[in-house]
N, C-alpha and C positions, 0 to 999 in steps of 0.2 A: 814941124807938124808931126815927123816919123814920130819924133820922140814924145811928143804926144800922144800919139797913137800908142804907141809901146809904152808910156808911162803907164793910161789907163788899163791898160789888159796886166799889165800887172800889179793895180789896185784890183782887177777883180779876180787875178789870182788870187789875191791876198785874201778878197772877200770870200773868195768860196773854199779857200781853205781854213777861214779862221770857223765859216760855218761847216764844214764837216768838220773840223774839230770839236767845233763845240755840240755836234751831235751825235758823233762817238762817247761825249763825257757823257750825254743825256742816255747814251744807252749803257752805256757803263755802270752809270749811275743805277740804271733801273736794273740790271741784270745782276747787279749785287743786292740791292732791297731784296729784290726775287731771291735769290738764295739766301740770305739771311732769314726771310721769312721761311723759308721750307726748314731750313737748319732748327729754328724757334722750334718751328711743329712738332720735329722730329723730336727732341729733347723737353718737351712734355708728353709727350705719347709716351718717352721713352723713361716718366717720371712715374706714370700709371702703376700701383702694384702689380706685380704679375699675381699674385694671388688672389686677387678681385677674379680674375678670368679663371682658373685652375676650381674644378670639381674637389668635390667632399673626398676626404681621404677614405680608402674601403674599408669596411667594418675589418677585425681581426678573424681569422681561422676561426670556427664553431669549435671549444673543447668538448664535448659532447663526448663522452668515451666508446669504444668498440664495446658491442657485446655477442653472446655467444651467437651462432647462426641462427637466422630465422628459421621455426619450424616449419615443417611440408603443412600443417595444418593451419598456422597462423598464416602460411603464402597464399594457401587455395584462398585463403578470407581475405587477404588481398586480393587475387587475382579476381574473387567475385563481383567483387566492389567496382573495379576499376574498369571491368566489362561489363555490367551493370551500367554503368555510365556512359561507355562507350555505345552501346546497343540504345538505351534511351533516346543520347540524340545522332544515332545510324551513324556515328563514325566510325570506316573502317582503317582499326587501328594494332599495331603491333607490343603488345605489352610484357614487358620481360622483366623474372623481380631474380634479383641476386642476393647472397648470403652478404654476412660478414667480412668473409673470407674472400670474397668477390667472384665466388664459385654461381653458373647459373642453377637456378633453382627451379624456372617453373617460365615457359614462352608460350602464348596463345596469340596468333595469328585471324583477327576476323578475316568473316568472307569479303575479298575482296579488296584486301590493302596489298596494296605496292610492295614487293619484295625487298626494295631498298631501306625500308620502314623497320624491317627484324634490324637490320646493325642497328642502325641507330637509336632504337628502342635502348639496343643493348650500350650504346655505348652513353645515352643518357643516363643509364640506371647502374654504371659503374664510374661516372662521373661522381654524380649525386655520393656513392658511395665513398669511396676513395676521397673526399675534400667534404663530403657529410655537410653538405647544404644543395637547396635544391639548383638547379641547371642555368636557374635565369638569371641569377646572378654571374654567371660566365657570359650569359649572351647582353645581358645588360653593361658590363663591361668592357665588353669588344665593341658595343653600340657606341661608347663614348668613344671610344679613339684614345686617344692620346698612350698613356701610359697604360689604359687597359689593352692597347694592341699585344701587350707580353704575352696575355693570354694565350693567343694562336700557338708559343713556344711549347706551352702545357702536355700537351695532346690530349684535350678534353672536348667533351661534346658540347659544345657551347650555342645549345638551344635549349628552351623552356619546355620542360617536361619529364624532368629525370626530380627524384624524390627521395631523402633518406626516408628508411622506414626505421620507427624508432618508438622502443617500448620498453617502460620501466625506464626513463632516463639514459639507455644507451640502443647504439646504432645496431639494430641488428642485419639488415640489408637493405634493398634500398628497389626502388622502381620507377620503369622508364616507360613511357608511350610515343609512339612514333605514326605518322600515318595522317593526321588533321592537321591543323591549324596548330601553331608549337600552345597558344591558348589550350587549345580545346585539348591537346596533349596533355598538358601537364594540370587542369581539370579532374581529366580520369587517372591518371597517376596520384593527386592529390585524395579522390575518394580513394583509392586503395592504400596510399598510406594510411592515412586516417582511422580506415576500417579493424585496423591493431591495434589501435592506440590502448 
């Protein structure tokens, strides 16, 4: 009878090792479909163009050539312009118009704008000058990310509201608002370039 006894317990050794073996295979089995299947996914994700995802390449540098400095008289007709606009709808705003030459020409300060608003009036409006397109295209840039991040390397003022001024086909200076909404800035920047045309 021992041996009986001892035969059976090792029929069901038998038995419970042939079934955990065979549900190691079954997890075996299934732990490789699983990666197999994520391996698949990855190597059609990894099939996707990248250029389906990748933004419009940027337009080219503006050739627009330099020309001689803005007159003090054609600035005042900016500056009226673009404070004109500014006063209409009560923004108070820092508007600064530079030469050619990137020399400042002429800074009006409303009542009541932020001090911090003169720089960057000014550094809109020697952006604009210096790369001779307006501001928003640097802040629209750095908006996207990616490869537009270089811009930050630039040292440019990269908000909306800096404006070459431009007459007769070349750049003669250029102008910036600071102080509202970068909209509403580069708004009254726009009516003062404008106002030379």
């Amino acid at each position: 009878m021992a041996e009986t006894a001892g035969g059976s317990s090792s029929i069901l050794r038998l038995h419970v090792g042939i079934e955990h073996a065979l549900k190691m295979r079954r997890e075996g089995t299934m732990m490789r479909l699983k990666t197999l299947a994520i391996a698949s996914a990855i190597a059609v994700l990894a099939a996707i163009p990248a250029t389906a995802q990748q933004p419009a390449a940027p337009a080219p540098p503006p050739t627009t050539p330099y020309g001689a400095p803005i007159t003090l008289e054609a600035a005042k007709k900016a500056m009226a312009a673009a404070e004109a606009e500014a006063m209409k709808n009560n923004w108070p705003l820092a508007i600064v118009i530079v030469d050619s030459g990137g020399n400042l020409v002429m800074l009006h300060k409303l009542d009541n704008t932020q001090y911090g608003s003169i720089r960057v009036a000014e550094g809109k409006a020697r952006t604009a000058l210096d790369f001779r397109r307006p501001t928003k295209v640097f802040e629209d840039g750095l908006a996207a990310g990616g490869i537009g991040l270089r811009i930050l390397s630039l040292g440019v003022t990269a908000a909306e509201g800096g404006m070459p001024i431009i007459v007769d086909g070349k750049v003669v200076g250029a102008i910036g608002a600071s102080g509202a909404l970068s909209t509403q800035d580069a708004q009254a920047a726009k009516a003062g370039a404008d106002a030379v045309k």
